[in-house]
C-alpha positions, 0 to 999 in steps of 0.5 A, a space after each residue: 331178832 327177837 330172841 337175841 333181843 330177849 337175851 339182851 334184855 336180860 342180860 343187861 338187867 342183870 348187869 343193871 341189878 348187880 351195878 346199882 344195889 350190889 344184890 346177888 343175881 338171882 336166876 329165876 327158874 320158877 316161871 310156871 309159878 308166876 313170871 315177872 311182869 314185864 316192864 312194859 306192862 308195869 307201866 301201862 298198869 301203872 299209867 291206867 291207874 293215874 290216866 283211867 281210873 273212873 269207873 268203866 260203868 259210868 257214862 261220862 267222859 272219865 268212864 268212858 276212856 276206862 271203858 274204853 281201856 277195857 275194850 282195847 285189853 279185850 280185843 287184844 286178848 280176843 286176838 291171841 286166842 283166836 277168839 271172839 271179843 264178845 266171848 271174853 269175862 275178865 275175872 280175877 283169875 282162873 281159879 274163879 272162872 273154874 269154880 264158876 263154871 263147876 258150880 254152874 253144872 254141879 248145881 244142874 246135877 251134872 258130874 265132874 271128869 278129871 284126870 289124876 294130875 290136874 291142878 286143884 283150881 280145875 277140880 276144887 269145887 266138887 271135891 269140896 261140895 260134889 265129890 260122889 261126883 267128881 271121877 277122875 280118867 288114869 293118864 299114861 307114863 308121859 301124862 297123857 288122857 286115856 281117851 279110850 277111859 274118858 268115853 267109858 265114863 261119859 257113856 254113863 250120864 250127863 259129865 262135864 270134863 275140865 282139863 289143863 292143857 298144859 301140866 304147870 308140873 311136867 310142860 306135858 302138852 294134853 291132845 285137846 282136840 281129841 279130849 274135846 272131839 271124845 266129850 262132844 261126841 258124847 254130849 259132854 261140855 269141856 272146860 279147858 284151863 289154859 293157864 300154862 298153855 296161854 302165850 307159850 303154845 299157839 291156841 285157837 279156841 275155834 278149832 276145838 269143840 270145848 265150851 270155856 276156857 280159862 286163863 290167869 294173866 300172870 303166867 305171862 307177865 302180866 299182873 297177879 290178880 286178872 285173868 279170863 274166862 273165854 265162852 267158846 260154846 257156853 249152853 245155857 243163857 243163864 249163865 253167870 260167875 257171880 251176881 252185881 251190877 250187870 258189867 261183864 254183860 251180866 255174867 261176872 258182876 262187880 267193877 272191872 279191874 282196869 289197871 289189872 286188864 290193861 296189863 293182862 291186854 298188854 301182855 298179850 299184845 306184847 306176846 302175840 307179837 313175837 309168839 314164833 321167836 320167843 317159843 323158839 327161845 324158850 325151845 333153845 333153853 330148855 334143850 340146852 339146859 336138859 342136854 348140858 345135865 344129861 351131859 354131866 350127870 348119871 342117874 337123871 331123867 326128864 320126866 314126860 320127855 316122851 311127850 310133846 311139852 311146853 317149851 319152857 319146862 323141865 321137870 327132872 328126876 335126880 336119882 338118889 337126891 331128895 329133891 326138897 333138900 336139892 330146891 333149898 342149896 338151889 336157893 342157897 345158890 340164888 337158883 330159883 326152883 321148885 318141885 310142885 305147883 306153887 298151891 301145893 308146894 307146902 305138902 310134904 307128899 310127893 307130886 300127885 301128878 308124877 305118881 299118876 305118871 308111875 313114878 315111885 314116891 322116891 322118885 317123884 321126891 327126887 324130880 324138880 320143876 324148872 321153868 324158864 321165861 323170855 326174861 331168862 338168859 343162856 348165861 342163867 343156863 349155863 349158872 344154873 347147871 354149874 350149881 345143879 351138878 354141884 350139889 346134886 353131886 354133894 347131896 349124893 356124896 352125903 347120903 352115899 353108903 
């Protein structure tokens, strides 16, 4: 029931668009970018800006109902991650709760473990002020950890290790509970980015042994601009993302973003509400997406196939196609995809993600990310790989000897 909903939602928003501004219909492929927020979440944003504007601070009866807004946002998201209430900090995103936690255990003398296809939130503060410190574990061709890697690393001195669950590049899907059960056994504290992972695969933060997780809220239709850090085993009492007046009890200062919460808060309740069916409808689109090119062109292949991946993304290698130039005719053909992670899409190098896989700089240059979202239709399907084959097949008659 959901999934033919979700289909019909989109399909008529598409006819919905092209009947009243006559604009060309878009197909929206780059969801692990940023999605759309969804209609629901719009209003409510949109509703807690007129309704729950006071400050969540103040103890009359306008802060109290924005405080009140706040509380429900964090049971909500408490919910879809398995995760006590008490233990959730909204913050401005991931990117700022990961800084924080690596300021916070780089300025005890610790070290920073990685891999080589993470994202730069997820390392970003020691390689700017700690990078003597900062080691990074080798992954397979499917993008997983070596595990084996990681113990040698961590027998050496006090490490935190900071992982993405999910690669934003490939969908590759990391073992967290071995990654976690590995750093635990060596006294290491973990902190997982589950900015891909949060509403597309099922997260329970108790049943791993990582100490912070990190989430951004519009990777799922929620608003830009909020997200959470969840304390699943934070350490030291001490601990604080930044200084102010006491909100977030005293670990994330600053007046909360009530609008930006309520929709982060809706958002998961939208999710969590139809989490089986609306992963199996993503499931179902990128499998039909992936079988119809696989069908249709030569010399292709999806890259981290191998390993178990979110079921939105596909990152595929078109041989003999530069990919920069294929995203461009995409876009031309208002298909919309990318090749990297929207922080590093302006670098003209290959993906540092895929080289880490093994991949040739050539072919790393010819693979192109595409992320589907429950707003997405079988219809952008089948639109999509009409245009894909199309010029994929022009590019390579163009550069053809």
């Amino acid at each position: 029931m959901a999934i033919a909903a979700a289909d019909m939602l989109a399909t008529q928003h598409v006819r919905m668009q092209s009947r009243t501004n006559h604009a060309p219909i878009v197909i929206y492929l780059d969801n692990n970018a940023t999605t759309r927020p969804a209609a629901e979440v719009v209003d409510a944003v949109a509703h807690a800006m007129r309704s729950s504007w006071g400050n969540p601070s103040s103890q009359h009866c306008v802060g109290i109902g924005a405080s009140r807004a706040i509380m429900d946002a964090r049971r909500a998201l408490a919910k879809l991650v398995s995760a006590s209430e008490d233990a959730v900090v909204f913050t401005s995103g991931a990117t700022e709760a990961n800084e924080g936690v690596q300021r916070h255990y780089c300025s005890a003398g610790y070290r920073l473990i990685v891999s080589e296809t993470e994202h730069p939130a997820v390392s970003g503060f020691y390689r700017r002020h700690a990078a003597d410190r900062l080691y990074t574990v080798p992954v397979d061709s499917a993008g997983q950890w070596d595990v084996a890697r990681l113990g040698n690393l961590l027998a050496e001195s006090r490490a935190l290790v900071a992982v993405a669950w999910a690669n934003g590049e490939t969908g590759v899907v990391q073992d967290i509970a071995k990654v976690c059960d590995c750093a635990s056994r060596h006294g290491a504290a973990v902190l997982v980015d589950a900015s891909q992972a949060i509403g597309r695969i099922p997260i329970d933060v108790g049943l791993t042994a990582m100490n912070f997780l990190t989430l951004s809220g519009h990777k799922f239709h929620a608003p830009k601009g909020i997200g959470a850090l969840v304390l699943c085993d934070a350490g030291p009492n001490e601990f604080v993302l930044q200084t102010g007046g006491g909100q977030e009890r005293g670990i994330r200062g600053g007046t909360e973003n009530v609008p930006g919460i309520v929709g982060l808060g809706l958002a998961c309740t939208l999710r969590r509400r139809n989490f089986d069916a609306e992963a199996a409808y993503l499931r179902s689109l990128r499998r039909d997406f992936e079988g119809k090119l696989i069908k249709r062109l030569s010399d292709i292949r999806v890259n981290g196939a191998q390993a178990h991946r979110l079921p939105n993304t596909s990152n595929v290698c078109f041989g003999g196609v530069e990919g920069t130039a294929l995203v461009a005719r995409l876009e031309n053909r208002n298909v919309i995809c990318s090749q990297t992670s929207a922080c590093t899409s302006g670098s003209p190098e290959p993906s540092s993600t895929l080289l880490a896989m093994g991949l040739s700089r050539e072919e790393a240059h010819a693979s192109v990310r595409f992320a589907f979202a429950v707003d997405n239709s079988k219809q952008d399907v089948d639109s999509a790989v009409e245009a894909i084959v199309d010029e994929v097949t022009a590019l390579r008659r163009m550069f053809s000897v």
